[in-house]
Every structure is written in C-alpha cells, then in structure tokens.
N, C-alpha and C positions, 0 to 999 in steps of 0.2 A: 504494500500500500504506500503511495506518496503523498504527503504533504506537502502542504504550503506552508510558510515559514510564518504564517500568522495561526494558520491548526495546531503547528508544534507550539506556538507560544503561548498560545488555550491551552492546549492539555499542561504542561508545563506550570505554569502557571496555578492550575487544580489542582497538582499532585498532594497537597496536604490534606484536600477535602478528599479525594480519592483513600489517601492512608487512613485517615481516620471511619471508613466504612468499611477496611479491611481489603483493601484491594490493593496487592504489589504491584507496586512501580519501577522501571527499572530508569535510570535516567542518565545523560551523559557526565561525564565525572563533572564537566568546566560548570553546569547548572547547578547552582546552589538558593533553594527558592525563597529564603530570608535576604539574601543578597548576592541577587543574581547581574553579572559582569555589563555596566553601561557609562557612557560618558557622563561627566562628572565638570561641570564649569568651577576652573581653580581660580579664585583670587587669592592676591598678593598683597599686602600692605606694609608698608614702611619699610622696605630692604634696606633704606639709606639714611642715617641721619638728616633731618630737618636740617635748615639753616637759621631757622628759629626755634625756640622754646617756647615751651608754655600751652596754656586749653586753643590756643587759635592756630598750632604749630600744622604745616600740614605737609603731611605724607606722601611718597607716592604710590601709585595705584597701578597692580600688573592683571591683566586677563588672559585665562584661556582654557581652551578645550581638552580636556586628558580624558586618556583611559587606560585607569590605573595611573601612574607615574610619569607617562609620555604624552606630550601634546599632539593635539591630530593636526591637521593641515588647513587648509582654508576650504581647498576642495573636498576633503573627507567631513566637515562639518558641514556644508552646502550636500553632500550627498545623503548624510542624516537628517538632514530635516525635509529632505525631499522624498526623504522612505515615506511605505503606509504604515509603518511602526510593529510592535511587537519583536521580531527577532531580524536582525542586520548583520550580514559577513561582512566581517571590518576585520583588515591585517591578521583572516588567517585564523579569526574564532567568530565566533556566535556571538552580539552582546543586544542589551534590553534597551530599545529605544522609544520616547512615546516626543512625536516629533513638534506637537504641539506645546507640549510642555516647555519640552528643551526649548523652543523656539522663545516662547515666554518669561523664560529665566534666563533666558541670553540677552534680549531686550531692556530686560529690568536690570542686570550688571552693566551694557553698552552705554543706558543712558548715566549710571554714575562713573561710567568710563571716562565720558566726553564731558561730563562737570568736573573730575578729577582733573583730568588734563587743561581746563579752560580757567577753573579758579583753585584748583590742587583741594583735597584731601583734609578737613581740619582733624585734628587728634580724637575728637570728640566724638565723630562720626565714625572713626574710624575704630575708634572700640564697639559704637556699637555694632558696625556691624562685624564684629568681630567675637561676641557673647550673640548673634543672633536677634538683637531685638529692633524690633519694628514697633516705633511707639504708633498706638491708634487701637482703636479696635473695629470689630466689624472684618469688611472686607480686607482691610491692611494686614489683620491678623492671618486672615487665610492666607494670604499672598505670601506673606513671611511663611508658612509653612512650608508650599511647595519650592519656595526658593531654595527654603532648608535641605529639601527634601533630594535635590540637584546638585548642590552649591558645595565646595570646600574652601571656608575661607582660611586662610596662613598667614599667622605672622611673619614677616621677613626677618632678616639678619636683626637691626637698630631694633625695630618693635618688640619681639620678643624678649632679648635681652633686657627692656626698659620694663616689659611687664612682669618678667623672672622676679627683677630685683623690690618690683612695687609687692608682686603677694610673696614671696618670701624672704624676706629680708634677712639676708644669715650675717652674723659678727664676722666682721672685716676683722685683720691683725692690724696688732699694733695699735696705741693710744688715740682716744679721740684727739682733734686738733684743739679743742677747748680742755683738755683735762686740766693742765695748768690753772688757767682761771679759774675751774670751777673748784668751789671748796667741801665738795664732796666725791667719794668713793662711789660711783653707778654699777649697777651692777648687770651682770649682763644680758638680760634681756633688755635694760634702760639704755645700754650703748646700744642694741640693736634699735630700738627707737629713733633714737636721735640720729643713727644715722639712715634711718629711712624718711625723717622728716626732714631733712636735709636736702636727702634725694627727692623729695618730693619738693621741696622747694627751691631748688636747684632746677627743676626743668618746668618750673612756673605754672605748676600743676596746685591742686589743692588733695588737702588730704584729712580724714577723722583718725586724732587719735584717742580710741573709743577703748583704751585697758580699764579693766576693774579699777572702782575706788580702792584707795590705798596703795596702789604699784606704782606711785608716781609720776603722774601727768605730767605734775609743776617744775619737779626737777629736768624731767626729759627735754619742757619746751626751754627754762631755762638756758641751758644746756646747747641749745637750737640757737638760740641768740647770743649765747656767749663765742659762738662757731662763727656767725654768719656778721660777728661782730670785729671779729679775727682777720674775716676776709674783707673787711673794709666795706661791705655791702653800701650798696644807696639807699641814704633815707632811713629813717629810725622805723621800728616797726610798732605794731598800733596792738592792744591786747582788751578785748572786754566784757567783765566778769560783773557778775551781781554785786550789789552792793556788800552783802554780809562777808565778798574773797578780796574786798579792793585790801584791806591791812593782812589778808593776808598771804595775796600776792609781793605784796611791799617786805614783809618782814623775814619772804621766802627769800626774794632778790639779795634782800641786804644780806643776808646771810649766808645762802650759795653762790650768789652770784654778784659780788660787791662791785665791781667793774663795772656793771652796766647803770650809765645814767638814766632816770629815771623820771619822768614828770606825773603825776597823779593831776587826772581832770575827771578833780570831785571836790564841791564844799568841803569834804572830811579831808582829803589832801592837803590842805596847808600849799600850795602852789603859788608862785609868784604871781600876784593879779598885772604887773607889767608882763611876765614874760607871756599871760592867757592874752592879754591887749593884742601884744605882738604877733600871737598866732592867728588870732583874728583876722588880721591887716594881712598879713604873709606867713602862712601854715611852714613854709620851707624855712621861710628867715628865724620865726620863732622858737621852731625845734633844734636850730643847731645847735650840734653837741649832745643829742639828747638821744638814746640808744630806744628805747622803750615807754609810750603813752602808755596807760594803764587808768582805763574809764569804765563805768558802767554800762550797761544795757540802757538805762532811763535817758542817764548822759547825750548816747551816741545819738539818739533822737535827735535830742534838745541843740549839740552843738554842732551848727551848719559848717565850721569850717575843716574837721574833721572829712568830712565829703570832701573838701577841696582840697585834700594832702594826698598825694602819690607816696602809699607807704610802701615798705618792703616785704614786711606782712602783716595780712588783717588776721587777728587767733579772737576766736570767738571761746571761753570758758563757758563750760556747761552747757553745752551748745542747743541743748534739748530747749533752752528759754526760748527758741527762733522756729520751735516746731510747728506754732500756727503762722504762716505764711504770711498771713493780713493782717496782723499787729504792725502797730507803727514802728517799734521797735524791731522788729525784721523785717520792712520795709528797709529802714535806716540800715543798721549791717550791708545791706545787702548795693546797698551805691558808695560805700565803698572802696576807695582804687587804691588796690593791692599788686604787688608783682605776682605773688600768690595767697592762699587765702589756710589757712587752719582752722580745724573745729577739735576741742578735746570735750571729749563727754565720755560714760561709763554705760549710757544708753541712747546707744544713735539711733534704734527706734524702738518708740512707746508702746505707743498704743493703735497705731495707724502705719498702715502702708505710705498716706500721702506725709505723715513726721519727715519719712525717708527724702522724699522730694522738696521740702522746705530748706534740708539739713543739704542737701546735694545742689540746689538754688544757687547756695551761697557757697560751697569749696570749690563749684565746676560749672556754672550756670549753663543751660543746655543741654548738660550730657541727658538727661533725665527728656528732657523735652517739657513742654509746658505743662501747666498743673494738669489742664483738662486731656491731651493726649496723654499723659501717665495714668491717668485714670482709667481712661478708655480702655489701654494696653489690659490692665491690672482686673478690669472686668472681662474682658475679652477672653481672659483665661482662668476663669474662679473656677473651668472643671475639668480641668487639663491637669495630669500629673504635673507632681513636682512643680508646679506653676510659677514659684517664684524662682528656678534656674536660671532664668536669663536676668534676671531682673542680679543675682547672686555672681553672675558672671561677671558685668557690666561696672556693680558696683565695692569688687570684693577688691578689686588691686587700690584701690582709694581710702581701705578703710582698716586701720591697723588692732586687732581686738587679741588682748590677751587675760586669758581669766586667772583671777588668783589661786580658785582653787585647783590648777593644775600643777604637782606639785613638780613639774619640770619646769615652770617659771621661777615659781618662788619655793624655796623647803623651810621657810623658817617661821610662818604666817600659819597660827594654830586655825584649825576646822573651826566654824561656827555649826551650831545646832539648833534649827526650826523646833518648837516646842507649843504648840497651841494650847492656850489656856482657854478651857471651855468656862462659860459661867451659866448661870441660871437665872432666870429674871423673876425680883424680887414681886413681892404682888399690887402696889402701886406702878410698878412699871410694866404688867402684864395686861391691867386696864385700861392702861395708857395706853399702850401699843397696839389692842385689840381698836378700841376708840377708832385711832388716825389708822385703821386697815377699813373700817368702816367711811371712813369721811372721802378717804382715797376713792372708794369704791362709786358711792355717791358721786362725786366731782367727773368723777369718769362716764356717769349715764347719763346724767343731765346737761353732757353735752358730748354726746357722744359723734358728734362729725366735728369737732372743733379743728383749729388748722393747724398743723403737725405742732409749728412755735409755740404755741398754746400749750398743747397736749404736753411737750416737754416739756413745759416749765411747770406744768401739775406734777408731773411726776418728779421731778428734779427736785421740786418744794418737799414732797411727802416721804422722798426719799432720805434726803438728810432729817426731817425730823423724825424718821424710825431710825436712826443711827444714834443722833441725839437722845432718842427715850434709852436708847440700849446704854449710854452711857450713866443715865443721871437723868429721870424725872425732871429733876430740879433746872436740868440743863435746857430742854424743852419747853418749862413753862414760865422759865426765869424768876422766880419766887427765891432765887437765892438759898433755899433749905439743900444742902449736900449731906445730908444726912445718912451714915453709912447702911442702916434698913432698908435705905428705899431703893438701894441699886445693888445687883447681884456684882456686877464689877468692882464694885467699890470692894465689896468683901472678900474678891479675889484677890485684890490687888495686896490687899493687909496680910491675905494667907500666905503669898509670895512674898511680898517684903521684908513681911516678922522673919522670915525661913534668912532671905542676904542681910538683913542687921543683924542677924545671929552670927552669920557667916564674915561680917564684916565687907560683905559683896559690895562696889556702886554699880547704881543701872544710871541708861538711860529712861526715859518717860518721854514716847513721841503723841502727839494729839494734832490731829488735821485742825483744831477749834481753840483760837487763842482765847476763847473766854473760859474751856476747860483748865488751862494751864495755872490759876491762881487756887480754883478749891483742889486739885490734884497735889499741889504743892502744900496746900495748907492739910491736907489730908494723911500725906504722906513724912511732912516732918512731925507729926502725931507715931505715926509707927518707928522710924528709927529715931525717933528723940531727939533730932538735928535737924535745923531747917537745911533745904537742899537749894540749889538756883534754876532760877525760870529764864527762859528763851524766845520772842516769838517776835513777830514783823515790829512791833514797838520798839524793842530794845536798838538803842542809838547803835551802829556801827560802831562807833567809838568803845564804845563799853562792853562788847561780845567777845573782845580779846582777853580783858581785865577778868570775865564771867568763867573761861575755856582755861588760861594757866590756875585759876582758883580749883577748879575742879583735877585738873591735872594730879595736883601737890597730894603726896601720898597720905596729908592729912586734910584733905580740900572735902568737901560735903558730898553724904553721901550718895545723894541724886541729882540729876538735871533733869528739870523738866521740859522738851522745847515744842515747840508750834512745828509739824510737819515739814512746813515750806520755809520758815525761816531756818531751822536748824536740821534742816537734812539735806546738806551740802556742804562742802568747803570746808567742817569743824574737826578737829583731829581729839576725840576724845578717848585715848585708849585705855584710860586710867581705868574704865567703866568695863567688866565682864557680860554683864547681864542689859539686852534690851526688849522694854515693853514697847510691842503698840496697842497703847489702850483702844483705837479704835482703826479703822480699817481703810485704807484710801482705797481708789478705784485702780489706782494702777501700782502692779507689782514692782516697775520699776524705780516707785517715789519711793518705796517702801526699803526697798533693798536698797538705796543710798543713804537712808536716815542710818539702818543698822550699820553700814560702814562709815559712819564716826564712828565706834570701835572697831570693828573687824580691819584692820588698817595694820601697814608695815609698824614694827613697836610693839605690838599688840602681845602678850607673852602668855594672856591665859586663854581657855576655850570658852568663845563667847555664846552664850545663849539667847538663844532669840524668842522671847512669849509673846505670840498674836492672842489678845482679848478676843472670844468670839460668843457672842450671847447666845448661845445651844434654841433650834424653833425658829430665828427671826430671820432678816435682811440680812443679817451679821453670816451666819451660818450659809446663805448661798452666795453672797459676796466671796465666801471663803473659796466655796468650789468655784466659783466663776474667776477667781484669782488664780487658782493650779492650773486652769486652762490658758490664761491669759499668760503665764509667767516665760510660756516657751515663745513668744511672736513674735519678740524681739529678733532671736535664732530664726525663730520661723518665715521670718519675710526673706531675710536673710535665709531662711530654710521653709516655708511652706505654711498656711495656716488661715487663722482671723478668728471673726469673734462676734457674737451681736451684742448691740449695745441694749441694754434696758429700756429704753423710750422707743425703740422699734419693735419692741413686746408687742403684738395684741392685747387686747386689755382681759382675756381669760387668764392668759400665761403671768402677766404683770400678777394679775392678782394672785395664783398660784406662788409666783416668787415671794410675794409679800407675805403671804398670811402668817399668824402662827400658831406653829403647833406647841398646845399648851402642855404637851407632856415632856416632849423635849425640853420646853423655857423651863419647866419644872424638876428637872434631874438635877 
C-alpha cells in the first residue's frame, strides 16, 4: 500500500491514541510523537556588547531558520512554506511542517527584525522576549503561545554572561574595593550582594534587594556607596526611607561608613537651611561635596527640587511603601533621575501581583509594560500551569532574595518558633460579637444591590470592629473599662506573661490599633511589676532611638509595646526572645517584619513567636486565610493568589463571620 506523505503524517500523528486501544505500532526510528523533527525559527540576542549601558541599552538582533542546529537556506525555507504540510523531505529525512504556522511566526520575528535593525533592540524588550512574555491578554496571549511553540530564543555571547552574573551572583576573590572604608567585617553572602548591586548599577540597570530582615540591607547598600564613592562616581546618590529609619540610617552611616558625607532632608535632620536654599536654586551647586541625600517618602513628594537632580542612584528603603502605584508618594519616586535606580525591601510582593509592577515601575520602568497590559497578561493566564513562569523568568535576574533561614546563608541566626495562642471569648464579648454579626447581616439586605464602594466599606467597617470586640469590649465601645473579665485575651496574655516575668523573658507586644497600645501597657506592667515602653505613629522620631537603646540595656524594661506600622520596621530589638501579636493584620508579610525586630543578626536566643487568635470568630479564619496567603509572595514569584473578603458573596461573608459559640467557649 502507498501513501501520501500527508496519510503517513495522520496515522503518525495517532499513534498514541492507536496505543492506548491496544493496537501495535511499528514506527520509523527518526519519528518521535512528543517531538517529532521540524524547523524551529532561532533568534539571537545581544552576541555583542552594547555601546551603551543601562534599561535603554540596545542589543542586536540575529534570525533564522534551523533544523536542529543548522540553518536552512532561503530557498529551503521558501520550499517549506510552499509544502501542503504534514511530512516534508528536507536534506535527506522526514521533518513536521505546518506551513501556515511557520509562515506566521516568521512574520511576527521579521517585523521585530526590521524594528531591530531600524531603531536596535532596547534591553528591556529584549529580556522579555527572552523569559517569553507577551504583555496583553486575549488574542496576544494566544499569539505568544504559538510563537512559543516554533520559536528558540538564545542569549548571545555579552547577554548571557550579563544574565549569568545578574541571577547568580557567586563571591568574586579577593577584597571588596571599599573594605578599607568600610568599618565593618561583611560576610559572605553580604560581599556577594554588594557586588551584585554594583553590577547592577554599573550597567545602569535597576535592581530589588529583597534579603530577609536582619541579613543586612543597610550594611550591603552602604557598602554600594562607599565603592561607587571610591570610583569617583557622578553626582551624590539620593536614599529614601520612612520617617521612623531617617536616625537610623544616619547613625548606621556614621558608624560603618564615616567617609560618606551626608545631608538629611528632614525637619529632624538639623541640615543647613542655606545649604537647602542653595539646592533649591541649583540641586548640582548645593550638593557639592555631598556623597549621600537621605529623605523620606513624605519629603520626596513635598521637595520639587529633588526631581531636578540627576542623581547616581535613586534607593528606595522599604520599598513595599510604593506598592500602591497612585499614591503621591510613588508618583514622586518614580520622576526621579537616577543613572540607576535600587529598591531594598524583605517583601517585594504583598499581597498583589500588581505590588510587583509598582515595585518594577520604579527599578526598570517598562520592563513590566503598563499597569493595564500587566494585568491583562496576568489574567490571561489564571489557568494555565505554572502561570507565573514567565512573569519568574523576566523578573528573577533583577531581584536578589536571600532567606535567613537557610542555614547556608547565615549559621549563626537561632530558628524562630510560630506558636498560636488560642483564647476564648469572654461573655461580654461573645454578645458583643454575636450583636455586630447580626447588624452586619442586616446592613447587607437592606441594600442589597448597593455599589461595590459601598458594599466595601460595610464590610471593611464590620470587619475591624469584630477584630476590635476580639480584643477588648472596651476597645469597640470606647467606654475606657479594660477590665481583665471582659476579654478572653487579656487573660491570655497575663497567662503568658506571668510564665516570661518568671522567666525573666522580654517580649515584644505588636497591635495594628495605637489606641490599644496605652491599656496593653498599663495592663501589662501590672503583670511583670515594671512599667515597659510604648511605640506607635505618635512617638517623635526623635525619641524612638532614646525608647530602642532603653530597651536594648540588659536591665532596660521588660516589654515594648508598638503600633504595627510604626514599629514593625527598621527597629533592631534583639534584646527581646518572645513576640506577641495581640491581634492579626491582613497580610503575613506586615506580620513577619514586626517579629524581625528580634529574629535579627545578634539575636542569641530562640525566638518565639504567639499569634493571639480568638478560637469561633474573624480571628480564627483570618488565621487560615493567612497560611494560605503567606506562600504569594514565593508564589507570584512561584504560582498562586487569593480572594479578598469584600469579593465574598454575602452567604460566604457571613459564613466567614459568624461564631461559633463553642469554639469562643473552649
């Protein structure tokens, strides 16, 4: 029997559905039907170094047609697309051609052939397509498939090496060129840093350096400036941090790093008001001499000429504060001019995929593409394996993350230990809480089409105050009575505490609600017989340093109590083994920087970690919706998401909400 070379490549083709009905096939050996032998369009990028640096740097661009390892002809790829497809004798074998396709995916590399060649190649574009992504969704996403699906892209000679050195950055020999200056010992995962942020700002790229709190951010970037201060760089570089890190980026400098001049542009700085005049009038004239600005986030808004300085670099501290994109304050960052641009944070994403593209805005503007094509992308593939790979590709050589508790980074940094403290809700707060499940309920049918804004803000409302009854009655109805009866918390907290005054333990004490912070503290220097120190947005910058060495001192008090947001950042408090969170934030990762003011390099004993969790209520499925939440960060970065509460139906809301009275009663 004869065939046509399009019957052979039907049956061919079947042969798996054939096997699985039990029917043997015998097939030629070169057929292999997961990947069976066809032209493959190779691109090329960057074989050559740039003649510039930096996100605008551009590459060149090679094309062409292989099969396997060898390029075909001009006439051998004109006689492929003029096949009817299915199976083609080319040089001597069989290969799988579908000629529409290829035709398709030749089209779509030609015309970034002839934009390549006409305005070159920028760096940006050329990673992406080099991780495969095609920002957009819908039809673009398809596109990008089949391209995939044809397409081998390769890094050249220059490209490769530059991306080797960006995702794995191995210790170079021999001394940093700042060790001199600097007046500390790094160690060596911290040389590997700095000099990958070097590299990174040496080719005028931007880069997150995203290590665990306590491995040393400050020292690193330090470090980065005391190098780039070495090499004569242009232009002093610009750094800025919240207000509660401005003393103590300042007292990190003076002390590691005494060489670098310094200006502080903050009321609390003490800064020369001629030499602020002067930078007014002329940003260049006024910083001369000056290695290092060091402002806040509020600041960078407020002070326009700041925008008008061509710095060497822009370093954003804590960078997660720029994670909503439409804040004035990341507006501001974000204009900017930097030769290159830093972000250090310990969570470069939250709670949101789109955190990622605020945070990438600003170290690489564009790579990402604009907020609404990243979204598009990002839905385009909610059910697609693996969904964020490309997104992990793209943005993995930009982002340097090392975790403390791996004990090949750090060996000397003791485990911390999660330890949930359940409680039980006392019986004023069980009526209470029954109550606002009912009012909740109510507010939800009596207007039950109301407009999404609306609907949030009911729940949003009802929500913090079932968190608030879970702490303290008294804290919900502001009657001022903290009376230890009326909150199951309260009694837990005396059963814990009585146990480390025995012990001579200090804790921390974190609370999302600075008006808990005063009866918590008067509560608690009843149990260890010592009053302890309060923390929260009130306390002057000025005085949170005097509050943090008090504490320190091996006879300093036995507790601190802080505000969430104000003290769970930038506070080095190791002195402290044991941390409470009386009550629960929304996102795992506010949570896990407050417990790292202790868990921190110094740190000598095994810290524990108690989550208050009221047993029946909001507390208890906050809790599970936090173990699912805690992987996203990895996850976007490795796969996932989450629904928020206020996307609930309102069955489900009320399911999450209700409680269960036997539970609150254990």
């Amino acid at each position: 029997m004869a065939w046509t070379s399009r019957e052979a490549y039907r049956l061919l083709r079947d042969v798996p559905a054939l096997e699985s009905c039990g029917v043997i096939v015998r097939v030629p050996d070169w057929w292999n039907p997961r990947r069976p032998p066809r032209p493959t369009i190779s691109v090329g990028l960057g074989d050559r170094a740039p003649s510039r640096m930096g996100a605008a740097a551009l590459l060149d661009f090679s094309l062409s047609v292989t099969l396997g390892d060898e390029p075909l002809s001009d006439s051998e790829i004109q006689s492929l697309l003029a096949s009817e497809g299915g199976l083609v004798a080319l040089r001597g074998k069989w290969v799988e051609i579908d000629p529409e396709q290829l035709k398709a995916v030749l089209g779509h590399w030609k015309k970034i052939e002839q934009t390549a060649r006409r305005e070159g190649l920028p760096f940006a574009e050329a990673m992406r397509l080099f991780a495969g992504v095609s920002l957009g969704g819908g039809e673009a996403a398809r596109a990008a498939e089949a391209v995939g699906a044809w397409s081998r892209v390769q890094a050249g000679e220059w490209f490769a090496a530059t991306l080797a050195r960006l995702r794995e950055p191995g210790a170079a020999a021999g001394a940093l060129p700042c060790a001199d200056a600097l007046h500390a010992a790094l160690r060596p995962y911290q040389e590997t840093g700095v000099r990958w942020l070097h590299f990174v700002a040496s080719l005028g790229l931007g880069g997150c350096l995203a290590d665990d709190m306590g491995l040393g951010k400050t020292i690193q970037t330090l470090a980065l400036l005391l190098w780039l201060k070495q090499e004569q760089a242009d232009g002093p570089s610009l750094l800025v941090a919240p207000a509660s890190l401005l003393a103590n980026w300042r007292e990190e400098a003076r002390r590691f790093a005494p060489s670098l001049r310094l200006l502080i542009v903050h009321p609390s700085g003490n800064a020369d008001p001629l030499r602020l005049k002067r930078c007014e009038a002329d940003p260049a004239a006024g910083l001369k001499g000056v290695d290092l600005v060091i402002t806040t986030y509020g600041m960078a808004a407020r002070t326009a000429w700041l925008e008008r300085m061509a710095w060497r670099l822009a370093i954003l501290d804590e960078a997660q504060a720029i994670k909503n994109a439409e804040t004035r304050q990341a507006r501001a960052v974000k204009r900017l001019q930097a030769t290159a641009r830093l972000a250090l944070t310990g969570t470069p994403v939250e709670n949101r995929a789109g955190d990622l593209w605020s945070l990438f805005d600003f170290i690489n503007p564009g790579l990402l593409g604009g907020a609404k094509s990243f979204a598009a992308f990002l839905r385009a593939r909610e059910e697609v394996p693996d969904a964020y790979a490309p997104v992990r590709r793209l943005t993995r050589p930009y982002i340097l993350r090392r975790l403390k508790t791996d004990r090949r980074v750090i060996a000397d940094l003791p485990e911390k230990t999660v330890m949930p403290a359940y409680c039980g809700l006392a019986a004023p707060q069980a009526a209470l809480y029954a109550r606002q499940v009912e009012q909740l309920k109510k507010e939800l049918e009596e207007e039950p089409g109301a407009e999404p804004m609306k609907r949030r803000a009911v729940i949003l409302t009802a929500l913090t105050r079932f968190k608030q009854i879970c702490n303290h009655p008294a804290q919900a109805l502001g009657d001022g009575d903290f009376a230890e009866a009326r909150s199951g918390k309260f009694a837990r907290l005396r059963a814990l505490c009585e146990t480390l005054a025995e012990r001579q333990d200090k804790a921390l004490v974190f609370t999302q609600y600075r008006e808990m912070t005063e009866p918590l503290a008067a509560f608690l220097a009843g149990v260890f017989r010592r009053p302890g120190l309060i923390l929260h947005g009130g306390t002057p910058v000025a005085r949170r340093r005097g509050l943090v060495e008090a504490f320190q001192r091996d006879d300093g008090p036995p507790f601190f109590v802080l505000s969430l947001k104000a003290g769970g950042t930038g506070l080095n408090l190791t002195q402290a083994s044991h941390v409470i969170h009386f009550d629960r934030w929304w996102n795992p990762a506010v949570e896990n920087q407050a417990t790292d003011r202790a868990f921190r390099i110094g740190q000598k004993k095994n810290v524990l970690v108690h989550t208050f969790i009221c047993r029946g209520t909001v507390e208890d499925k906050i809790d599970a919706l936090l173990q699912e939440k805690r992987a996203l960060a990895d996850d976007l970065l490795e796969g996932g998401g989450e629904t928020l509460l206020t996307e609930m139906n309102n069955d489900d809301l009320m399911r999450f909400v209700a409680l269960d009275l036997h539970a609150a009663s254990e």
